[in-house]
Phi, psi and omega in degrees: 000338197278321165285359162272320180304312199288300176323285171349276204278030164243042172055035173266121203274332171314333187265329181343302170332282209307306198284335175304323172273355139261000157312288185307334174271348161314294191303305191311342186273313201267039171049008199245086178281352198275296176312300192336288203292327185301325174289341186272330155325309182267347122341277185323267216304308191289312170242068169281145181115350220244150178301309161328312151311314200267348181265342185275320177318314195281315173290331182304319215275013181267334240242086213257000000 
């Protein structure tokens, strides 16, 4: 997770999607269900419209 992170703030935007939804199936592995969702929240907000949106949509909404 720490190397998703480190991308994130080293501005890969190409990417954004892709590392942001392994933050969250990160968080969701380590049982930190609260983090999940803000991060698939914060996916839905950011990149809406987008297969990303729609995979964070999915996962959240598994996410009990």
């Amino acid at each position: 997770m720490q190397a998703f992170e480190k991308a994130m703030n080293l501005g890969e935007s190409n990417l954004k999607g892709d590392l942001l939804l392994a933050i969250a199936r990160c968080q969701e592995v380590l049982n930190d269900k609260a983090k999940a969702r803000a991060t698939y929240d914060q996916i839905i907000s950011q990149l809406p419209n987008t297969e990303f949106a729609k995979n964070a949509r999915f996962f959240k909404n598994r996410i009990q």
